[in-house]
C-alpha atoms as an extended CHARMM CRD file, in Angstrom:
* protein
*
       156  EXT
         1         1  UNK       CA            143.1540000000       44.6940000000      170.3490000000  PROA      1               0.0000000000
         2         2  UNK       CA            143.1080000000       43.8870000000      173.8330000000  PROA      2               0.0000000000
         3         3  UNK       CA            145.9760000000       44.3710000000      176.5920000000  PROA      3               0.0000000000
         4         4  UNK       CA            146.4390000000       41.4680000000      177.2770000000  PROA      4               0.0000000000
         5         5  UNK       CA            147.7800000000       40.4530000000      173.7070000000  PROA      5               0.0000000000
         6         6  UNK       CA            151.5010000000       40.2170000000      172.8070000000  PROA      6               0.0000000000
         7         7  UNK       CA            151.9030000000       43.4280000000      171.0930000000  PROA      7               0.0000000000
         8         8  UNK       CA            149.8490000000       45.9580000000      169.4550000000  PROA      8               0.0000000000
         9         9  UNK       CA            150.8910000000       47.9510000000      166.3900000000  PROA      9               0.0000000000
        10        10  UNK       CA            151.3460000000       51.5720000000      166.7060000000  PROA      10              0.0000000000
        11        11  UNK       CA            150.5570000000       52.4910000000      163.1950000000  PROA      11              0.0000000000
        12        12  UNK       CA            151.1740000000       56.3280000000      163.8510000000  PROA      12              0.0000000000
        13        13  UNK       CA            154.1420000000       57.9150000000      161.4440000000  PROA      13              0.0000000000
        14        14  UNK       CA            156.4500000000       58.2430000000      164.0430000000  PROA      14              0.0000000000
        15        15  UNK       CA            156.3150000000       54.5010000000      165.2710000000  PROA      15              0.0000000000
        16        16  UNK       CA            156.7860000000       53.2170000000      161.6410000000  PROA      16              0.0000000000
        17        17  UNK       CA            159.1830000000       55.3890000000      161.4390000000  PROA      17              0.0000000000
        18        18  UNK       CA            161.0180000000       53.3870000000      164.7010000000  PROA      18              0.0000000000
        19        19  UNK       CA            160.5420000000       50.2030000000      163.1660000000  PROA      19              0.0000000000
        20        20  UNK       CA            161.8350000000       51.0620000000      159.4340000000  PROA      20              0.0000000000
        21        21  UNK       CA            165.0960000000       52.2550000000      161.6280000000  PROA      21              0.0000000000
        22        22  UNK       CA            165.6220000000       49.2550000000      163.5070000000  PROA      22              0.0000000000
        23        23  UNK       CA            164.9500000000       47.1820000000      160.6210000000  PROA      23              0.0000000000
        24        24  UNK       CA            167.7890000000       49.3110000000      158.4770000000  PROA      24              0.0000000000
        25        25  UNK       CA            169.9740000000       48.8230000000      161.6770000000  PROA      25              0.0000000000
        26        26  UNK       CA            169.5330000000       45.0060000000      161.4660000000  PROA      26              0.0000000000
        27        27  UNK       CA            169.4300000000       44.8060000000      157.8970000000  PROA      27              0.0000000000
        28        28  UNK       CA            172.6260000000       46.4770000000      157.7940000000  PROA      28              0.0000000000
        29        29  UNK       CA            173.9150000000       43.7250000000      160.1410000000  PROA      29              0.0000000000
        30        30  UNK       CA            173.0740000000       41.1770000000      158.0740000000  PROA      30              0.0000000000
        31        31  UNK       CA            174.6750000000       42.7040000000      154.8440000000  PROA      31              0.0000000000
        32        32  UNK       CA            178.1580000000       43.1120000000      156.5770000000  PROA      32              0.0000000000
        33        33  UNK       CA            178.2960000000       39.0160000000      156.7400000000  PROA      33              0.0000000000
        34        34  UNK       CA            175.8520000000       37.5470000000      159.7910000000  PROA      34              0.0000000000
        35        35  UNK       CA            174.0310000000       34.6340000000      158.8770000000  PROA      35              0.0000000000
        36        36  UNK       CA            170.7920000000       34.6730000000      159.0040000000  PROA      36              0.0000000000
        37        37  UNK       CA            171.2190000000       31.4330000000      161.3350000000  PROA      37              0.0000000000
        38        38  UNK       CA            168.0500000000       30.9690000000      162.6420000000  PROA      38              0.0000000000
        39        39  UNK       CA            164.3150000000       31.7000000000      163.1350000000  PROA      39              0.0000000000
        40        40  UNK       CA            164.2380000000       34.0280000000      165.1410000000  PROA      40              0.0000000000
        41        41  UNK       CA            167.0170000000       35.7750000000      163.7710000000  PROA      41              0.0000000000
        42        42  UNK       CA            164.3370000000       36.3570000000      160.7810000000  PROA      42              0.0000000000
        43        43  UNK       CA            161.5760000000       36.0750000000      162.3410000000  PROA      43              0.0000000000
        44        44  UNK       CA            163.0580000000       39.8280000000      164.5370000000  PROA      44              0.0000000000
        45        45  UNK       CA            163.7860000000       41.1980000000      161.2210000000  PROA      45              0.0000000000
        46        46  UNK       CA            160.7550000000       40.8860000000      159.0820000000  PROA      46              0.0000000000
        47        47  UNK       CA            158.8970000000       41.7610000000      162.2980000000  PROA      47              0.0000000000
        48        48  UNK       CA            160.6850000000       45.2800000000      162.0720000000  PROA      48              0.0000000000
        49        49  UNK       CA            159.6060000000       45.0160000000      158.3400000000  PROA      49              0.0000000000
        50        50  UNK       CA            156.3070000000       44.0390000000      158.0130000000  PROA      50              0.0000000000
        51        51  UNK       CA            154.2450000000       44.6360000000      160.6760000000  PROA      51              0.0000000000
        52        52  UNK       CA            153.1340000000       48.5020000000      159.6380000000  PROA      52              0.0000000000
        53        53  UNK       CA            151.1250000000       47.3030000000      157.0060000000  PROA      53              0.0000000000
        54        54  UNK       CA            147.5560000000       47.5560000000      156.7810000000  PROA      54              0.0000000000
        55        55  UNK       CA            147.3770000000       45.1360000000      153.4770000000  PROA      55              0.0000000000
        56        56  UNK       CA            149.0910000000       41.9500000000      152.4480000000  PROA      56              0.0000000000
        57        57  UNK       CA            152.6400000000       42.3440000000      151.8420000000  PROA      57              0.0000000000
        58        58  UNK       CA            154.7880000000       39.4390000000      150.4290000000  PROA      58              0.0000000000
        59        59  UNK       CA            158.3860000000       39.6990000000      150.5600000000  PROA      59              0.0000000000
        60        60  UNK       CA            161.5260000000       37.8280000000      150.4200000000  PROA      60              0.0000000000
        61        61  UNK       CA            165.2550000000       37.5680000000      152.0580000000  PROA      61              0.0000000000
        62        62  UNK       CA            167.5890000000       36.9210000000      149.3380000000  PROA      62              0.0000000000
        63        63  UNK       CA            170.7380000000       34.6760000000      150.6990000000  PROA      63              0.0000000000
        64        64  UNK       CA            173.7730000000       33.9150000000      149.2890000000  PROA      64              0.0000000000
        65        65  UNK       CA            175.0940000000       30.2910000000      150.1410000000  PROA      65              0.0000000000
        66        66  UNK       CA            176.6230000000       31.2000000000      153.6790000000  PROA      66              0.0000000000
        67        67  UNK       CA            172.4510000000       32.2210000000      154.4670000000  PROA      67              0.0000000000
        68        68  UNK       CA            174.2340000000       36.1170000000      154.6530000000  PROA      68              0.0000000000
        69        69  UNK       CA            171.3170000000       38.4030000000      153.1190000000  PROA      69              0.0000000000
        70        70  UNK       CA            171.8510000000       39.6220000000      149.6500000000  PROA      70              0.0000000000
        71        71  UNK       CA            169.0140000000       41.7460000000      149.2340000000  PROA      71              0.0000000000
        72        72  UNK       CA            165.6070000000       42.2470000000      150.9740000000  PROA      72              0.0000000000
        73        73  UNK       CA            162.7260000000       42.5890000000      148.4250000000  PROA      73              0.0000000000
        74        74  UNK       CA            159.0560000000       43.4380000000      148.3900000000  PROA      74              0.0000000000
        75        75  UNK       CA            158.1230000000       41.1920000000      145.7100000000  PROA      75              0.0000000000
        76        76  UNK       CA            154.3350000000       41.6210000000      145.8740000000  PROA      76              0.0000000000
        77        77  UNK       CA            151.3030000000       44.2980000000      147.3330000000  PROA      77              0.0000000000
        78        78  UNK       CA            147.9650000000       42.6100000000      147.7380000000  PROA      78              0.0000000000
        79        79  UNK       CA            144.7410000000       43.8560000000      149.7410000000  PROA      79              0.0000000000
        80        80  UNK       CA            143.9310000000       43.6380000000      153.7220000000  PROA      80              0.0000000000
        81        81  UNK       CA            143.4000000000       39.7360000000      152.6900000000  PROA      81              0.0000000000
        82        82  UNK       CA            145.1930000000       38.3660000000      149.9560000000  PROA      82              0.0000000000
        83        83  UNK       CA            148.1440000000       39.2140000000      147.8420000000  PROA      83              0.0000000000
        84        84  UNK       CA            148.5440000000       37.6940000000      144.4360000000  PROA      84              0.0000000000
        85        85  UNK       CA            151.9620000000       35.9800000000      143.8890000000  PROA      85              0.0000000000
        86        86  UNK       CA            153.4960000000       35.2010000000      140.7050000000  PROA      86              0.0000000000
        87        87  UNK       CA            156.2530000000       32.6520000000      140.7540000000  PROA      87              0.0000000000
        88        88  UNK       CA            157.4660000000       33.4750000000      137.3560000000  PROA      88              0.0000000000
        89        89  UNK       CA            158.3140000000       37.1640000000      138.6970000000  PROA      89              0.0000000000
        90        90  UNK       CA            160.0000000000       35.2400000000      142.0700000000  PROA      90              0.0000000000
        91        91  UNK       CA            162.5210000000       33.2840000000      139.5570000000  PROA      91              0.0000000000
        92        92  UNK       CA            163.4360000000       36.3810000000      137.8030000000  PROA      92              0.0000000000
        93        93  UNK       CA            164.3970000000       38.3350000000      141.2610000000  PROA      93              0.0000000000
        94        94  UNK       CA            166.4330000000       35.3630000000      142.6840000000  PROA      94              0.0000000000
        95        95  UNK       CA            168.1830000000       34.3240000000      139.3690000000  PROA      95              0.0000000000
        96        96  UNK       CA            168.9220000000       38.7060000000      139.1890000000  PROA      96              0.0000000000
        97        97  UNK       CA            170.8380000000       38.7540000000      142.2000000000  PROA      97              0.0000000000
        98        98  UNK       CA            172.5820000000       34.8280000000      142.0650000000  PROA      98              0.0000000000
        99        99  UNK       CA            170.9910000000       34.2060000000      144.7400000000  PROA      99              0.0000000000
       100       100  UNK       CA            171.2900000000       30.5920000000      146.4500000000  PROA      100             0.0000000000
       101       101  UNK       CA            168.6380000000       30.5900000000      149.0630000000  PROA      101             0.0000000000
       102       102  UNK       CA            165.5630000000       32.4030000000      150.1780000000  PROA      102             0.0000000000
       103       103  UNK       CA            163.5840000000       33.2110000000      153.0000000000  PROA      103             0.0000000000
       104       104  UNK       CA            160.1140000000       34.3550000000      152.1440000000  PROA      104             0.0000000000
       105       105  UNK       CA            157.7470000000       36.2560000000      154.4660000000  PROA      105             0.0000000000
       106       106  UNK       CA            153.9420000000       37.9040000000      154.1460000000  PROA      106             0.0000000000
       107       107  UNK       CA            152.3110000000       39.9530000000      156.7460000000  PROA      107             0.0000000000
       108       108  UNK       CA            148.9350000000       39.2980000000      158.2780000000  PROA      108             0.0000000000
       109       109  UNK       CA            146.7370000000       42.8580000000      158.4780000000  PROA      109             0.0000000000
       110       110  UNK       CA            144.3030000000       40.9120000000      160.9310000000  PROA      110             0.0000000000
       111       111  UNK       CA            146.8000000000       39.4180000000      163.2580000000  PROA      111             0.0000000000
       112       112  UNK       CA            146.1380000000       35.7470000000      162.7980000000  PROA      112             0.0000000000
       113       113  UNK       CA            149.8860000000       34.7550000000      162.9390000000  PROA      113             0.0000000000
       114       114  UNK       CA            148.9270000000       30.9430000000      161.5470000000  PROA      114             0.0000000000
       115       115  UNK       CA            149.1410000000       30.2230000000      157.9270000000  PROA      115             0.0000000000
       116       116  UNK       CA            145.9060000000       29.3880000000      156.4510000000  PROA      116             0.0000000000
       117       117  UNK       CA            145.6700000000       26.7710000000      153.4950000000  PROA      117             0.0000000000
       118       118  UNK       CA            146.4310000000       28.7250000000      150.4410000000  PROA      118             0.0000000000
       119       119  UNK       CA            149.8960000000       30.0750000000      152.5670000000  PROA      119             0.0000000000
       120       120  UNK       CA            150.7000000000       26.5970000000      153.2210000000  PROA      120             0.0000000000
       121       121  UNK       CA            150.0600000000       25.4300000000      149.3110000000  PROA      121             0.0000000000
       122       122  UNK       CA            151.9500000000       28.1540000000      147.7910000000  PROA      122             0.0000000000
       123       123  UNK       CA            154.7600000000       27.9120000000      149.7690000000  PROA      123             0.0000000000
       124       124  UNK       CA            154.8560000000       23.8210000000      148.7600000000  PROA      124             0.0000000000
       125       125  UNK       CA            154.4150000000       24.8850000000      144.8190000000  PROA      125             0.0000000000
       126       126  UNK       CA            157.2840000000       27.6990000000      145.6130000000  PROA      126             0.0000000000
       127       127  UNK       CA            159.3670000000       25.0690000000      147.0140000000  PROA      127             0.0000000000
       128       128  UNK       CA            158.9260000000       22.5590000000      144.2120000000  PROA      128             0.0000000000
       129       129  UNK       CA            159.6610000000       25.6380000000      141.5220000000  PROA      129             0.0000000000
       130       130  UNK       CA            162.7980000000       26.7950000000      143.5420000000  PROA      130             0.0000000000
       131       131  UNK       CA            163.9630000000       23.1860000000      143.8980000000  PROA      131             0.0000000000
       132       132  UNK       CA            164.6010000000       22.5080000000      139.8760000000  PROA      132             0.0000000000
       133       133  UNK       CA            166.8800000000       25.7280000000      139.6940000000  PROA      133             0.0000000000
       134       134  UNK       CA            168.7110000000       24.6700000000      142.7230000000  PROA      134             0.0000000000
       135       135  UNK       CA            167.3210000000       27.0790000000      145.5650000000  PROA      135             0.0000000000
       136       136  UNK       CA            166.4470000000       26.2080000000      148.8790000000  PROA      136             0.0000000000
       137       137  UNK       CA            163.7380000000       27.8170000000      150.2300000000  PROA      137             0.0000000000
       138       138  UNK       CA            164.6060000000       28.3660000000      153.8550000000  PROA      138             0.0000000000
       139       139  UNK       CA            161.7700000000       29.5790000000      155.8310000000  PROA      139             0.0000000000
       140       140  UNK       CA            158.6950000000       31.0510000000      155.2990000000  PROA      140             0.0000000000
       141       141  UNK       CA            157.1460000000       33.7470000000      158.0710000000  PROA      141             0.0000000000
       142       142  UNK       CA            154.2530000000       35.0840000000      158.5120000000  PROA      142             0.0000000000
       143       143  UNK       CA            153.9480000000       38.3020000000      160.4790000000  PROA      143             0.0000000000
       144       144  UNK       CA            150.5860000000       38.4120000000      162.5670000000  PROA      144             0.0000000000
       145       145  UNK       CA            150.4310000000       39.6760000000      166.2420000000  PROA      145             0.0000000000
       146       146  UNK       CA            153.4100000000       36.9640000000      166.5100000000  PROA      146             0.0000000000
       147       147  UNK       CA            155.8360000000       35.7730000000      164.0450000000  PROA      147             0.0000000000
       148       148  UNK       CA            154.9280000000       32.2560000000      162.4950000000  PROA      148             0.0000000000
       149       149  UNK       CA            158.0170000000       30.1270000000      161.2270000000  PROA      149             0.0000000000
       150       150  UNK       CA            156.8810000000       27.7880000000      158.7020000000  PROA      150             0.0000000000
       151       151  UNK       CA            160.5620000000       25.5430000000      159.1760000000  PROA      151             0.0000000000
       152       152  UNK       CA            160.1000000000       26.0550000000      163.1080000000  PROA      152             0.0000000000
       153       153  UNK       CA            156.8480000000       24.1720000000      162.7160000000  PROA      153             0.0000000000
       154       154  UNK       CA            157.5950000000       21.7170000000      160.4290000000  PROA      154             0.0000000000
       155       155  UNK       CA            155.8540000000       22.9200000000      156.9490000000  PROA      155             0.0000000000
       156       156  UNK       CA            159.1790000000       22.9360000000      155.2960000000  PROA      156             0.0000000000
């Protein structure tokens, strides 16, 4: 990484460390009744959450109907590429904990903040899935050297 670019991650224990505590901090927030209102409010949240990784991480927010966070999840690991993500096993998490919206996010290992094709598709076939039981999906981020909003950019 250069200098010039918007952040570099300190992948040393003790700066994970930091950013696991300031996501607990904010998660905490969000349990206690804040909305998760807009996207930056989860954009700054699954920032604290996923950028440590050094492989694909796919996760989701799990909202109740007032967008207040339920439950944040690590639904699937992948590789420093790719993550494999089974929609089947995405039902079964959301319909566990009632929940009536959801915010999903993945990390980018390389940086590349912009969703690339396959991101784009699964998210539509996600969408589709979570529309017949009634569940909004609300966002999708991706975490690269910036956060990526997939409803600030009109992919929702």
């Amino acid at each position: 990484m250069h200098s010039n670019d918007k952040y570099e991650i300190d992948r040393s224990p003790e700066s994970l460390k930091i950013l696991e505590q300031a996501a607990s901090i904010i998660e905490a927030k969000f349990k206690r009744g804040e909305q998760f209102s807009s996207a930056e409010d989860s954009k700054k949240f699954l920032t604290y959450k996923l950028a440590g990784y050094e492989r694909e991480v796919f996760a989701a927010l799990l909202l109740d109907n007032q967008n207040r966070l339920i439950e944040y999840k690590v639904l699937f690991y992948g590789t420093i590429n790719s993550t494999t993500v089974h929609p089947r096993e995405i039902v079964k998490v959301i319909l566990n904990v009632n929940a009536a919206a959801v915010i999903f996010a993945h990390n980018h290992p390389s940086g590349e903040s912009k969703p690339s094709s396959d991101d784009i598709a699964l998210t539509k076939t996600l969408s589709q899935i979570l529309k017949q039981i009634d569940v909004p999906v609300v966002d999708h981020i991706v975490i690269g050297k910036e956060a990526y909003s997939f409803a600030e950019n009109g992919l929702l």
